[in-house]
N, C-alpha and C positions, 0 to 999 in steps of 0.2 A: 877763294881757293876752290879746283874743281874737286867734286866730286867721286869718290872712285867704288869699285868693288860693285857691291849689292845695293848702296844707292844711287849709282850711277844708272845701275838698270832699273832701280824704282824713276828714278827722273824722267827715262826713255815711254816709262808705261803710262806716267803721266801727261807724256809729250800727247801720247798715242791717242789716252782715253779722250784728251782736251779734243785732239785734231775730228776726229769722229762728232763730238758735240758743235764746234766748229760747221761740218758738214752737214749736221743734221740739222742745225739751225736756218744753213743756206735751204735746205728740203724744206722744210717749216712755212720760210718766209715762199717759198714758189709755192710751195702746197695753201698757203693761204689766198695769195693773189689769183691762182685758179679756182679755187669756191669765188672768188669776190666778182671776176668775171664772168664766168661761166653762170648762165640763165639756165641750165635744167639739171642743177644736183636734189637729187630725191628731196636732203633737207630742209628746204627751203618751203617747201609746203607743209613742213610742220611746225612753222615758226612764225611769226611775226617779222618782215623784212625789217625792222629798225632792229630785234633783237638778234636777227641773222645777222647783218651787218655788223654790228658790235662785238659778237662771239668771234668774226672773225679778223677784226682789227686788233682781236685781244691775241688772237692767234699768230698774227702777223708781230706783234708785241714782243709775245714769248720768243718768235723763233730770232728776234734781234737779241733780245735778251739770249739767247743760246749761241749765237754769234761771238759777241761779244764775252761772255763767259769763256767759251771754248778759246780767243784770243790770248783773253789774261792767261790763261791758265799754262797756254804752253810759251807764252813770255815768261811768267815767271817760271817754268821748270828750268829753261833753257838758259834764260839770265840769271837764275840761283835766287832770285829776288824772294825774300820773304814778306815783304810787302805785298807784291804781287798774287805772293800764293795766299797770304790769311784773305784777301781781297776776293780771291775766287774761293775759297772755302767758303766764305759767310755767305757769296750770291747763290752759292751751289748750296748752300743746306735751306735758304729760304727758301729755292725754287724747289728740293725735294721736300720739304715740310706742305709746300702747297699742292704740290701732286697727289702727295698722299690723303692731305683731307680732300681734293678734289675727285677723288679716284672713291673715295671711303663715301662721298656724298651721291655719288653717281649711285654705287653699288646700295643702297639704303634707299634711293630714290629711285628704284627702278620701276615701280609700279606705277606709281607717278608720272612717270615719263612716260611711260607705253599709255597711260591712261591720256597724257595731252597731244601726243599722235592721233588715238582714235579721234579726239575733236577735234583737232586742227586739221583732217582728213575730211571728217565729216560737215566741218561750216564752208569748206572749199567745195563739194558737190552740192549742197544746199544751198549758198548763198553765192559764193564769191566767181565761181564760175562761169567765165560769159560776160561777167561785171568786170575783172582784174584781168587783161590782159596776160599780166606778169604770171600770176596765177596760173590762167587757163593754158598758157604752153607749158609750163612745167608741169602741168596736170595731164597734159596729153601726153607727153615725154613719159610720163610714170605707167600711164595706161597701156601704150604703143611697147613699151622697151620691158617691164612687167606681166606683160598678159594679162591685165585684169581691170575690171570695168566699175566705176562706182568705190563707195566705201567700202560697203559689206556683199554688194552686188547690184548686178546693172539696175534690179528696180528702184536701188535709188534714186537713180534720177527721174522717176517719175514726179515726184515731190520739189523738183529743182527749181530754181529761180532761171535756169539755162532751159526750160520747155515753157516757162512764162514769158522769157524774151522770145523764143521762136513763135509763138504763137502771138505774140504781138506784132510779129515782123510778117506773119502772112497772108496773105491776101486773097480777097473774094471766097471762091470756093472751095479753095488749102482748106481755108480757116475753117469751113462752115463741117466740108467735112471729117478735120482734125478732130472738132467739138464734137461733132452726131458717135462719131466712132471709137470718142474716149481715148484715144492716142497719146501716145507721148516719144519723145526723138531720143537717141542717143545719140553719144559723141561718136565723130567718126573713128575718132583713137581707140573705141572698143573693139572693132573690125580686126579679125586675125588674117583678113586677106586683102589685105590697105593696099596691094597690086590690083583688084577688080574695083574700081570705085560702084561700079552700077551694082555689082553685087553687095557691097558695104551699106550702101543708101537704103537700097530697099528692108537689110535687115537690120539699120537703124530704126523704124519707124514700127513701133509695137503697142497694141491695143492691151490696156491695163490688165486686162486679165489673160493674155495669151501667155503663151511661153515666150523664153527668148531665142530668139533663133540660134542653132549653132555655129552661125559664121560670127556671131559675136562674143567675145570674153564672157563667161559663166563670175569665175571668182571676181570678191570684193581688193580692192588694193591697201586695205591696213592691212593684211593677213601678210601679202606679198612683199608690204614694206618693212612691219616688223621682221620678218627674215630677211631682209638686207642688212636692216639694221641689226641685226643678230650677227651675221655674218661679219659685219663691220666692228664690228663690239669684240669678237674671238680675236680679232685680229690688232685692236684698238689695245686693248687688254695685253696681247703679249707683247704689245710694243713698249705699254709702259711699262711694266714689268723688267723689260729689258734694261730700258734706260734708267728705273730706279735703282738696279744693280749696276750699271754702268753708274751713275755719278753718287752711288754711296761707295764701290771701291776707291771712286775719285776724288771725295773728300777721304778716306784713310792715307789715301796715297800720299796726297798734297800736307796732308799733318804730319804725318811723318817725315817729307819730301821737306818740311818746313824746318823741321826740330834737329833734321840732319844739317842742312845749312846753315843756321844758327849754332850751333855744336861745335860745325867744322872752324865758322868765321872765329867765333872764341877762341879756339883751340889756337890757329892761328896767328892770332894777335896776340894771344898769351905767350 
């Protein structure tokens, strides 16, 4: 028996809330396959690529699982199914029950997390750079796109495993007077004027104790990245926010949406 009145239009707003999760699932699942392809998201050098990889197959996960939620949900408003609907209520409260400790673990672990940025920033210009291909463009990509050179600043790389490969790699009297002159290279990705290459090179190459030239980046790039990530996070934040309001009116909806159907089938049959 169809439905009329006031829960005829609770059924429509359930239609609605589903259709939107629905959608935002199809966003989800494209928004993960673009971190998966894409070789130069900030993220990715502050991570371990097996556990980047992972977070985002879980990503890709969720937004099936949002998919398919958002399905059930408006088959059964549409079909009156009460099956359908206690179906999408239980997937819908586990999924907000794990947002919220996931949301609650973030917020309680945030120092923690800024604290494994600084490392994970800092074993990439000390070690890994120069050695990890994968690495080393996405580190350029941060430096280039960023403004900022090094960790905490370009004399980090004096200390780098990327001036012990260069000085491995050069020869005769590069080398000799690399060593007499105490030098050390920066990346070309520090360069704020990557259109003049000659003027780039010359003020890559800086004696330990000079200044650094001002055609090259002054700031370190954790500074630069936690403000991205800040900025991501304000925005990451009112998203969930949003959607924990959207699928907790949508379990009230659907219970309700449920008890009215059952109600009406009784009445009905009675």
């Amino acid at each position: 028996m169809a439905l009329s009145g006031c829960y005829a239009l609770l059924k429509y707003l359930v239609v609605i809330i589903n259709f939107i999760f629905f959608l935002a699932g199809i966003g989800v699942v494209t928004a993960g396959i673009y971190l998966l392809t894409d070789s130069t998201m900030y993220v990715q050098v502050v991570q371990d690529d097996a556990n980047f990889h992972t977070g985002i197959y879980i990503l890709i996960a969720a937004g099936i699982l949002m998919f398919i939620i958002g399905f059930l949900g408006c088959c059964g408003a549409l079909r009156e199914s009460p099956c359908m609907l206690v179906t999408f209520f239980s997937f819908l409260l586990v999924i907000l029950v794990v947002e919220v400790a996931a949301g609650c673990w973030v917020y309680f672990n945030r120092a923690e997390l800024e604290k494994m940025l600084q490392e994970h920033v800092k074993r990439t210009v000390e070690k890994d750079y120069s050695t990890n291909e994968y690495l080393t463009k996405t580190f350029d990509t941060i430096q280039s796109n960023l403004g900022c050179c090094g960790a905490n600043g370009p004399r980090d790389w004096s200390s780098s495993r990327f001036n012990q490969v260069n000085k491995k790699s050069d020869k005769g009297m590069d080398l000799a007077i690399s060593s007499s002159l105490q030098t050390y290279k920066l990346p070309l990705s520090c360069c704020s004027t990557p259109k003049s290459p000659q003027i780039c090179d010359d003020g890559s190459r800086i004696g330990l104790s000079a200044n650094i030239p001002v055609v090259m980046y002054q700031d370190g790039c954790i500074e630069k990245l936690k403000d991205v990530l800040k900025d991501h996070m304000v925005i990451g934040w009112a998203l969930l926010i949003t959607i924990a309001v959207l699928e907790l009116f949508g379990l009230i909806f659907s219970l309700v949406l449920c008890c009215a159907v059952r109600s009406s089938t009784d009445h009905y049959k009675s």
